[in-house]
N, C-alpha and C positions, 0 to 999 in steps of 0.2 A: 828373224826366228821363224821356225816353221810349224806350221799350228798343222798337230796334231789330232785338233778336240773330238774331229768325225770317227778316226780311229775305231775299230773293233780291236777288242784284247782276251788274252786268255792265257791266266797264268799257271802256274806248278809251283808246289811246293823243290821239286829240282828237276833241272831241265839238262838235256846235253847239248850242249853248242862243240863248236870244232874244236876246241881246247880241254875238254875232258866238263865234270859235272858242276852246275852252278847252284845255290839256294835260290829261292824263292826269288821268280824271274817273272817279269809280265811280259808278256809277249806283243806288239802293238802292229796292224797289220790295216790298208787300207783297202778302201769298198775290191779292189781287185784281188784282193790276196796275198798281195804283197808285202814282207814284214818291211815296218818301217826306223822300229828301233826298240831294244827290250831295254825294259828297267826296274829296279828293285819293287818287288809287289809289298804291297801289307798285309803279308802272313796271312791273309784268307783266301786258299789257293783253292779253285776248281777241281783239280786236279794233283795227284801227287808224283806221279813221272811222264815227262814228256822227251820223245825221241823223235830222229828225223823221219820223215816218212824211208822207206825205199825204194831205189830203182830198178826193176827187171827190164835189162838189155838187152832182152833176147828170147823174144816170145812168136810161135807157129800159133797163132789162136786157134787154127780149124784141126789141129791135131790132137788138143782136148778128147774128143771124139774117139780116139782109140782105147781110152783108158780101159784097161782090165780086158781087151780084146787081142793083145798080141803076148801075155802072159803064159803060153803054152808051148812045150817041145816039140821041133817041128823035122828037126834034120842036127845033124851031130855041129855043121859048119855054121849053126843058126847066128847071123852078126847086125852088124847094120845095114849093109846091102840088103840083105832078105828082108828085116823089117821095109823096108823101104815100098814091100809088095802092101802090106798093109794101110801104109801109109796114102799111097794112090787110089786105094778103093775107096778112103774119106774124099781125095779129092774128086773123086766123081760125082758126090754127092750134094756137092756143095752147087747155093745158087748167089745170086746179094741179099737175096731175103734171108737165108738162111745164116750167111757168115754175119748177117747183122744180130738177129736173135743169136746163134750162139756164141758169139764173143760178147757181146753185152751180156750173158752169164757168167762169162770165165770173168772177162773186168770186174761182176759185180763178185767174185769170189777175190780177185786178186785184191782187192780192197779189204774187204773183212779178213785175211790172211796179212795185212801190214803193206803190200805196194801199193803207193800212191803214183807213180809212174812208169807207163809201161813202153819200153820200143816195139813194134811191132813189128818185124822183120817178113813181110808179106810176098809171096809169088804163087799165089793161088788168083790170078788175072783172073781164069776163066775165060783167056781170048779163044777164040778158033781164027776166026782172019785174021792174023797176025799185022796186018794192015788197018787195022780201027781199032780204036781206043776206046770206044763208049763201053765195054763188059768191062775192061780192067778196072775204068774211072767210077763204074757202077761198084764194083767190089771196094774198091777202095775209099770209096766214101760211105760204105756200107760201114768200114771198121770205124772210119771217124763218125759217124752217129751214135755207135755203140759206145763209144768211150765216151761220147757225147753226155748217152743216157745215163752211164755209169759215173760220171765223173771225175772218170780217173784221168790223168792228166798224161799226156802222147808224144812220142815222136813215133809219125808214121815213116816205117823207110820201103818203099815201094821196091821190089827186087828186079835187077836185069838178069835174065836166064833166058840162053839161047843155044845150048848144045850139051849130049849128055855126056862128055869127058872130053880129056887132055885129045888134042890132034884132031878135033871137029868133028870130033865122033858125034852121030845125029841124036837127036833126043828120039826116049823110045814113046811111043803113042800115049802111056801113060803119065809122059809130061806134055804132054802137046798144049793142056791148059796153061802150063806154066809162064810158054813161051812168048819174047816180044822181039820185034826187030829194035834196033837203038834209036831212029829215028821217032816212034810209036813210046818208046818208053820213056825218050827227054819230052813228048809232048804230054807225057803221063804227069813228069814232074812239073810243066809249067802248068799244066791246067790247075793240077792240085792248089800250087803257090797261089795262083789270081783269080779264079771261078767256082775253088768248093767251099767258100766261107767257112774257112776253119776258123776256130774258135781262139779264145788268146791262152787254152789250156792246151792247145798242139800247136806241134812244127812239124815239118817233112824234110827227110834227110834223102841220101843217096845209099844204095845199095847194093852192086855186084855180089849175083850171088856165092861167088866160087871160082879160085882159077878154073878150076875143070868144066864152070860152065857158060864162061863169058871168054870171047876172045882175047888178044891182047889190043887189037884194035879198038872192038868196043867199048872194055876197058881206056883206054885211050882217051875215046868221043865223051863217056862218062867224064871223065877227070877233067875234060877240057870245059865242059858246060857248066861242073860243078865252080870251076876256078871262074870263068864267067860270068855267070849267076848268080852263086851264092857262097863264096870261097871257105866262108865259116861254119857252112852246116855239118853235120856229122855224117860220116859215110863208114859203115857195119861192113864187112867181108864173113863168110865162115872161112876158116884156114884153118891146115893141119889138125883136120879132126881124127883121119884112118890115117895108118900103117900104108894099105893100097896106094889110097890118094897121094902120098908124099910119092912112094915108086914111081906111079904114073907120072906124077911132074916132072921128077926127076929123068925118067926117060925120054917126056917131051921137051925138057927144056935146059936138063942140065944141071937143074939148082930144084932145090928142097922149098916146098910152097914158101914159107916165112923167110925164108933168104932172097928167094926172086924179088918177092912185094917188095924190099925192105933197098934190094938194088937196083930195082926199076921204076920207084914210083915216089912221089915227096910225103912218105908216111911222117904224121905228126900227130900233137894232141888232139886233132879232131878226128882220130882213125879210132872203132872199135874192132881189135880183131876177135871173135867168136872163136873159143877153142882153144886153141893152139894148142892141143894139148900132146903131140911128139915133135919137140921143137930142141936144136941143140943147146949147148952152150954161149954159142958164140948166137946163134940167133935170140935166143934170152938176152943177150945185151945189147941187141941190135935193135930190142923192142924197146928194151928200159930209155936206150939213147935216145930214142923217137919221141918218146913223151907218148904213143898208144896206147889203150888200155886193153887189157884184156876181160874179154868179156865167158867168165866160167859156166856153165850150168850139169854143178854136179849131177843131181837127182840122172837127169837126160843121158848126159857123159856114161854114169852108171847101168843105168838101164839097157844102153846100147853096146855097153860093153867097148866105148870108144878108147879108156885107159884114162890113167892118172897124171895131170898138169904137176911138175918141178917147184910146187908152191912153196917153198921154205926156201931154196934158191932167188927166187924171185921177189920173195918180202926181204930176203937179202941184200938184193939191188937195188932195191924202193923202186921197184916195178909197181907200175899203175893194174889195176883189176878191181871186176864187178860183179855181180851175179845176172844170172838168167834162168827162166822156168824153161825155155827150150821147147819144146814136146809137150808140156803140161801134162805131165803124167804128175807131177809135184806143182803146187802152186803157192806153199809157204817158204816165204825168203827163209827162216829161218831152218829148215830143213838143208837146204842149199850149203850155209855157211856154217852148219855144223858139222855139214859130208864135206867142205872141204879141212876142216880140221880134222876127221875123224881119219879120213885117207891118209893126211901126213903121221898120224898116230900109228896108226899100224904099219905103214913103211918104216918108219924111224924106231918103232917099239918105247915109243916116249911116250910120256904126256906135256899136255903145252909148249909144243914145241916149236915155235914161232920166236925167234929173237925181237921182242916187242916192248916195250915198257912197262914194267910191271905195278905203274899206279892205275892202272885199269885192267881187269881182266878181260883176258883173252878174247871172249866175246861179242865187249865192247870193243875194243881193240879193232876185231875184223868188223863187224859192225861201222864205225865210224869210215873203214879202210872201202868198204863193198859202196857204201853212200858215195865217196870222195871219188871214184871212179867212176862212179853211175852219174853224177854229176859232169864229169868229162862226156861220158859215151854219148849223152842225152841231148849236151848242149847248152843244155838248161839251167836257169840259178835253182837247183835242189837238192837234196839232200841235207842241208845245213840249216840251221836253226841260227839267222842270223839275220843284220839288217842288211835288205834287198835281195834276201831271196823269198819265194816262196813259202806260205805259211802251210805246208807239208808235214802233219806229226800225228802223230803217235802217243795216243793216251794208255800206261800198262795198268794195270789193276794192282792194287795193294792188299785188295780184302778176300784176300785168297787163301788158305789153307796154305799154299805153297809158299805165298811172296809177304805172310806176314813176318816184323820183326826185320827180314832184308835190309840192308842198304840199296841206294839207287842202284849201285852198280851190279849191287848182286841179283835184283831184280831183272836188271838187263841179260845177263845171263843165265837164270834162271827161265827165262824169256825165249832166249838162242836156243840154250840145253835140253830144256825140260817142256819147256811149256809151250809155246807158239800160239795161235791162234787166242786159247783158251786164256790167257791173258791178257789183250786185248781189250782195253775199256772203249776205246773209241778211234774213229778215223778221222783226221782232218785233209782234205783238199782244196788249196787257197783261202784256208780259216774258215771254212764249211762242214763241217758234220757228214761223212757218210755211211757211217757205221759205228 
């Protein structure tokens, strides 16, 4: 038998586990965080709703920094390209000291807003010799300290970016920071692996930034080191984010981004693809087959005027997907997974229109759906309130004007719809209190 007596617990009056809403649950979890096994409480509950934490799969941290500065008319074609001007002038600015202080404020937001784990999808090196690794390893353990300070729990994916489009078109001086040769960027990844003493709250995954910005070689040397070294980690792509970007491939290569990937590469459950948001039919099921998740980030999507992902198609197919703050112009999940409901509402001129099971509302629904993908992306045992995974949750408030009277469920949606943040009673990170 296994003695549990050292145990930390904390229980709810109802809790969600993967299976839909339970009563009065003790949650039992050890010195690491770990849950070890939940069992029926005696009705003197801490708490009265507890939810998974979430995972954001897909975060620029140093892009923060624009918010409320690129909100202006600028030129009639104004898109994502042009954004992209603004974009680079944050990256000038940045140093390690500085991407450490400001992402340990975004983290420390992204926490009180409900993520408890964040991908960090990073290519702000800051190399100039593109031949030494000490400014990139500086930035990047700049982020893992931050998350460090914050709590929030990490996969860092360190980005390869070496050219600025399809047919080795050069990067323009504006990304020169970006840039790594492949040799400098696998020695980016082992050093991280064995020398930056990360913590047991991060991993480090792989990342090509972009067909359009990694060759097909380097891509290659990437997939080969990854299968070598660490075959199970997760590796993040952006794909078929623009209209452009799909043309360009297409004229470079003959095939539409998500079709090439999907024909040249052993895409599986440990793929996130970022995006996809102009992807066909038949590429829609070329994803579902793979077992890759898709990794959404309304808010961002919207702002840049990228277009709308075939979401009701795809929960169709029990297609995998997650969310991302992207840009962090938005940092509440729940914002995210209301804009992806609200997009198929006015496409379709419906409401609720997700073929989903109707003993939970819609909310929860994507909710449980955004976790179980984020959970894929990440790697990680989270999103689940279960024994062996991480004790990751989410305490909502009851004594609210809004959420009194509710049922759990309606709370949860209430939560998604209407309320977000302000909801909110508390944060846990590995059964720690951060908010």
């Amino acid at each position: 038998m296994t003695d549990h007596s050292s145990d930390r617990k904390i229980s709810a009056e109802w809790v969600l586990l993967p299976d839909g809403w339970h009563q009065h649950v003790e949650i039992r979890f050890d010195e690491s965080g770990l849950i070890s096994e939940l069992l029926p409480s005696n009705g003197i509950n801490s708490h009265h709703v507890l939810i998974p934490g979430m995972i954001n799969v897909h975060s620029h941290a140093f892009q923060r920094g624009l918010v409320g500065k690129t909100q202006r008319f600028s030129r009639p074609e104004d898109d994502f390209w042009s954004w992209r001007t603004h974009m680079y002038s944050a990256v000038g600015k940045l140093s390690p000291d500085k991407q450490r202080t400001d992402s340990k404020n975004l983290f420390d937001e992204f926490i009180r807003n409900g993520y408890t784990t964040v991908c960090e999808f990073h290519y702000t090196h800051g190399a100039v010799e593109r031949g030494n690794a000490e400014i990139p390893a500086l930035t990047c353990e700049a982020l893992l300290e931050a998350a460090s300070d914050s709590g929030i729990r990490m996969l860092l994916l360190p980005v390869l970016y070496q050219q600025g489009g399809f047919g080795q078109r050069p990067a323009s001086s504006d990304q020169r920071s970006f840039l790594l040769n492949t040799d400098v960027y696998l020695a980016l990844i082992d050093h991280l692996r064995s020398e930056s003493g990360i913590s047991n709250l991060q991993r480090i995954g792989y990342a090509p930034h972009s067909l359009r910005a990694v060759t097909e070689d380097a891509l290659r040397d990437l997939l080969d080191h990854r299968r070598d070294n660490a075959p199970d980690s997760p590796i993040h792509i952006h794909i078929s984010e623009q209209i452009r970007e799909i043309n360009e491939c297409v004229l470079a290569t003959r095939k539409r981004p998500v079709e090439w990937l999907l024909d040249s590469c052993d895409v599986d459950q440990n793929w996130c693809l970022i995006h996809a948001t102009h992807i066909t039919s038949a590429e829609l099921e070329g994803i579902v087959k793979s077992g890759a998740t898709v990794g959404l980030c309304p808010t961002t999507e919207a702002d840049l005027g990228d277009g709308v992902f075939p979401m009701v198609e795809f929960l169709d197919s029990a297609g995998n997907w997650a969310i991302g703050s992207d840009s962090n112009v938005c940092v509440n999940p729940c914002e995210e997974i209301r804009l992806i409901d609200y997009h198929q509402r006015l496409i379709n001129r419906r409401r609720n229109v997700f073929h989903i099971d109707t003993a939970l509302g819609s909310g929860t629904r994507l909710y449980l759906d955004a976790c179980e993908g984020g959970r894929r992306a990440c790697g990680m045992p989270v999103g689940r309130i279960e024994s062996g995974s991480h004790a990751d949750m989410i305490a909502l408030r009851s004594d609210t004007d809004m959420t009194q009277g509710l049922s759990a469920d309606e709370m949860l949606n209430a939560y998604i719809y209407a309320g977000g943040r302000d909801l909110i009673e508390e944060v846990f990170v590995a059964g720690n209190p951060r908010f």
